[in-house]
C-alpha angles and dihedrals in degrees: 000000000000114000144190112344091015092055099057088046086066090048096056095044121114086225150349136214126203131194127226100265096043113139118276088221086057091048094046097049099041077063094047088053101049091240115167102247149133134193129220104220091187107201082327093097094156094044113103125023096261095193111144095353105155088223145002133189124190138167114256129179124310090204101101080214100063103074116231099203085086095054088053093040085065095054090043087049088044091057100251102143095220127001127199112213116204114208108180122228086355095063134240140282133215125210117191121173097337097313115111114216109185126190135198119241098226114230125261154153097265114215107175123346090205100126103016098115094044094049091045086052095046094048101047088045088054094046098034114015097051099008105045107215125166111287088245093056093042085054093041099060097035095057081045084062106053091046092055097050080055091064103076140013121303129002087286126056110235139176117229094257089065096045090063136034130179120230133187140217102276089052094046088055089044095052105032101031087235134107102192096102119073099193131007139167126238132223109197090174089057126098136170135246124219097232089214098052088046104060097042083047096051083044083053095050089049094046088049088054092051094261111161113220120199106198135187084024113121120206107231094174141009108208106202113229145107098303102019120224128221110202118222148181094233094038148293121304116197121213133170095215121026120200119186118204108153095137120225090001082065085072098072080073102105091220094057088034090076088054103039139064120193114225129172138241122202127193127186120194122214117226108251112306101155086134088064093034087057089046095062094043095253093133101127101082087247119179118211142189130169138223088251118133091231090051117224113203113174131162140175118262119228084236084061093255127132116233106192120186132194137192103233097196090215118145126208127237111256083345082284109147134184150182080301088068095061097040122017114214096231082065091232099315086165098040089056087041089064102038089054080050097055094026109030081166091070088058087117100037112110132233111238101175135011123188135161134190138195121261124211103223128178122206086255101045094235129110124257134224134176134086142289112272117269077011115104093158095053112075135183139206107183147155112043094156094219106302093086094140096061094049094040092104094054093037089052091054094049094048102048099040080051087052096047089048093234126159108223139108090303113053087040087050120126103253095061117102132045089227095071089060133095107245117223130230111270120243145306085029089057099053084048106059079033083073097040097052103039081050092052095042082055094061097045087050094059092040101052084042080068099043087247118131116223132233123276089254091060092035087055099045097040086051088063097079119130113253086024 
């Protein structure tokens, strides 16, 4: 709750913005205190006390069947002053002081929606908010705008130039704290994801459309049929499309066993060394990963640890998997191997957890979609080789136009069918030449680590990777 000075910052300003989960008391005082603000309540319409807010802008249904005047009947009634609907595909409405003012979305190929709600809320404040144009022309370009953001990739429009930037040894020291790369890119459009935030916010989102989600149930068998039906031990669900998505444990489906191979990842996190972290210059939250085979990713935590991750390369047997996919026995041996490596200066910290986790990979390294064969209502999204949160806007689209059954980019894309896929040896030849190969990339690691170049024989295994 911003106090004082910052306060009366608020106060002065021409306008403030709030997000969905401010705090009721901000809102209410902001009120109380005759400052120039809306809130954006998202799909969380009974959330905060709106009584006197100046705005409010929340999501409402994309169906042009269900009507949207109730919905802004409920914030009039509620007290908000105007109140900016967002539909969607379908466009928005203003209501402002009992008058409705809709507005077509205009259609377009859309590319990437990140960004599409910020930009339609920056745009209408500006317009209508400081500058005070007619209700029609502030909803019209703010629904322009966020058009327009959907239109590439990310919420801001950048040439290449801009996406990817070189970096050499010296900056790589002054900003990680590590001089164990000699040369990196950087992304300065990238960010990272808590895993943890994510998925109970995703659980949130689906809750808030009216999702039902069955936990701690276990599906023990999917019956094909119209409808299809998903056994179990607390009873039968009936659904007309089935997708399964559940990531390595897809892989014990005969079909998408032949596709895919299960790997684990493991990650270790230091106790709190931000001293030493400060120390080294590796104060910007980076997070990091290298061209390794074995891939190392590895980030400061906002708490000052060190949380350092580590493709194992090991396969498992039959893509059976056990309790030694979540937690390795060695308790991360290689993982701490390669962080004294990068960070000789973390020698004495201490690791305080180790966990690991199994990792759905296809031979090209590229995710699947389509659906089992003689069985159009059970669908499958597989095979993200570790790297799913990145694809998921591209794996979403493809889903559900495969579900819809529409015929578009995305159900012709590239990544749907099976048949376009390489298939892999069966067992036991493939955890075989698992075991050849990883051995074989481990060598060349260390090597290249050295500058040394390894023998043909290595040179030869380690090239058999799948998605070399």
């Amino acid at each position: 709750m911003p106090e004082g000075e910052r306060h009366a910052a608020l106060l002065a300003a021409d306008w403030v913005h709030l997000g969905t989960h401010s705090a009721p008391e901000l809102v209410r005082a902001l009120v109380r205190d005759g400052a120039r603000f809306s809130v954006d309540v998202s799909t969380h319409h009974d959330l905060l006390d709106l009584q006197g807010v100046p705005l409010v802008f929340a999501s409402g249904p994309e169906d042009p069947a269900e009507p949207v005047e109730p919905l802004l009947a409920r914030f009039r009634a509620r007290g908000a002053q105007a109140t900016v609907v967002t539909c969607g595909s379908r466009g928005a409405f203003l209501d402002a002081g009992g008058t409705v003012t809709p507005v077509r979305a205009r259609r377009v190929e859309v590319v990437d929606t990140c960004g599409a709600g910020d930009s339609f809320i920056a745009r209408f404040i500006a317009l209508w908010a400081i500058e005070r144009r007619p209700d029609a022309e502030s909803l019209r370009g703010a629904a322009d705008a966020a058009t327009n953001t959907c239109l590439h990739e990310g919420g801001f429009q950048a040439g290449e130039a801009d996406r990817l930037r070189p970096v050499g040894a010296d900056e790589i020291r002054s900003r990680t704290g590590s001089g164990a790369s000699y040369m990196g890119v950087v992304e300065p459009r990238a960010g990272t994801v808590q895993p943890a935030k994510l998925a109970l916010g995703l659980r949130a989102l689906a809750l808030s459309r009216g999702v039902a989600i069955h936990e701690r149930s276990p599906v023990s068998e999917i019956v094909s049929g119209r409808p299809c039906r998903l056994r179990t031990p607390g009873g039968t669900l009936q659904a007309g499309k089935v997708v399964i998505a559940s990531n390595a444990w897809a892989a014990a489906l005969p079909e998408l066993a032949r596709y895919l191979y299960v790997v684990d990842s493991q990650i270790v996190a230091t106790e709190p060394v931000a001293e030493t972290l400060d120390r080294l210059g590796w104060t910007g939250g980076e997070s990091i990963c290298d061209a390794q085979a074995h891939v190392l990713y590895y980030q400061r935590t906002k708490g000052g640890r060190v949380v350092f991750g580590r493709g194992s390369g090991n396969v498992a047997y039959g893509n059976r998997f056990g309790a030694a996919f979540n937690r390795r026995p060695d308790g991360g041996a290689d993982n701490l191997r390669e962080l004294h490596r990068v960070y000789p200066e973390l020698r004495g910290a201490r690791i305080v957890a180790d966990w690991s986790g199994p990792i759905d990979c296809s031979a090209a390294h590229l995710p699947v979609f389509g659906s089992l064969t003689g069985e159009p209502d059970i669908l499958f999204g597989v095979g993200f080789n570790g790297t799913g949160i990145a694809q998921t806007p591209v794996a979403g689209r493809i889903l559900a136009s495969l579900v819809l059954g529409r015929d578009d980019r995305w159900s012709r894309s590239g990544l749907v069918g099976l048949g376009r896929r390489q298939r892999l040896p069966p067992e036991p030849v493939r955890s075989l030449g698992a075991r050849l190969v990883r051995r074989a990339i481990r060598i060349r690691n260390d090597l290249e680590i050295e500058n040394r170049s390894p023998g043909p024989l290595v040179r030869w295994l380690s090239s058999l990777t799948p998605g070399r």
